[in-house]
C-alpha positions in Angstrom: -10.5 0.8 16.3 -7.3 -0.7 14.6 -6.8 -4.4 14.7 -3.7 -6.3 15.3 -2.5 -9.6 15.1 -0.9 -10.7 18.5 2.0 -12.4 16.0 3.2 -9.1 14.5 3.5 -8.2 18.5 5.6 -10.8 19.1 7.8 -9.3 15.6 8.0 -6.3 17.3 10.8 -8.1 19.6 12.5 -9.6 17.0 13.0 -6.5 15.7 14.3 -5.0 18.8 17.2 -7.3 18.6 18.7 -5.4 15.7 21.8 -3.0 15.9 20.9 -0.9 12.8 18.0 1.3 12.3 14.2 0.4 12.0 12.2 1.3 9.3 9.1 2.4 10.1 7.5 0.6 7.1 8.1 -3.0 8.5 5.9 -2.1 11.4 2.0 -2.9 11.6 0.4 0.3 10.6 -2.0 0.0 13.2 0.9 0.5 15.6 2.1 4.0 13.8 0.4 6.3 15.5 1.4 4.5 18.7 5.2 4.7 17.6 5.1 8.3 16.3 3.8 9.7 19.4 6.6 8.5 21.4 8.9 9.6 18.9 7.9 13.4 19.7 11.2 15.2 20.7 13.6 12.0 19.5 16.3 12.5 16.5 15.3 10.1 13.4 16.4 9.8 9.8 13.8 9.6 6.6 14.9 7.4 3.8 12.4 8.1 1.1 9.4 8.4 2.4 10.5 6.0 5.0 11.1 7.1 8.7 14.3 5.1 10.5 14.1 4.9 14.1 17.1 4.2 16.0 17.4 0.7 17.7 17.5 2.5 21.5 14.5 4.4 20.6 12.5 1.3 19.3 13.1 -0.8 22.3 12.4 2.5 25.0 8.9 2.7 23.0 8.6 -1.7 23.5 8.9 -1.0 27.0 6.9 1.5 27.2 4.2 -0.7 25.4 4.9 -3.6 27.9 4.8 -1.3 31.4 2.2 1.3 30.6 0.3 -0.2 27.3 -0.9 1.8 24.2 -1.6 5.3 23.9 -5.0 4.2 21.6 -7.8 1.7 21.5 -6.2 -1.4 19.7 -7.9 -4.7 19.3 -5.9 -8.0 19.1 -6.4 -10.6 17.4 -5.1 -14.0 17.5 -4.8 -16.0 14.3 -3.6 -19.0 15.4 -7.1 -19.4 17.7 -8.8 -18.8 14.2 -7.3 -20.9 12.4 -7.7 -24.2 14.7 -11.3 -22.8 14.3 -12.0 -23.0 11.3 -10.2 -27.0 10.7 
């Protein structure tokens, strides 16, 4: 099981904001296989060895994360609990 911080969740919305394309890269890679299975059937562009999803597609997959969760087992973690922790 992958493990995620909770903070690069909350990036995820920042990101959504954006008019140009996403690159796949600046996305948790514990949230790839997540992405790419809702990206079965969409149009994207490949930079490189870079995948750019378009802005519409990135915020259908957000909501599809906030109304009907992950597709995989995927353990959160919260860092800012950890570090008030361990002070």
């Amino acid at each position: 099981m992958q493990t995620v911080a909770i903070e690069k969740l909350r990036d995820l919305h920042r990101l959504a904001s954006s008019r140009e394309d996403i690159h796949i890269s600046a996305i948790n890679e514990a949230l790839h296989a997540d992405l790419k299975n809702s990206l079965i059937g969409k149009t994207f562009r490949m930079l490189g060895n870079d995948i750019l999803i378009h802005p519409s597609d990135f915020r259908d997959w957000l909501h599809k994360l906030n109304t009907s969760g992950f597709d995989y087992a995927l353990q959160l973690k919260d860092e800012r609990k950890e570090a008030i922790a361990r002070y």
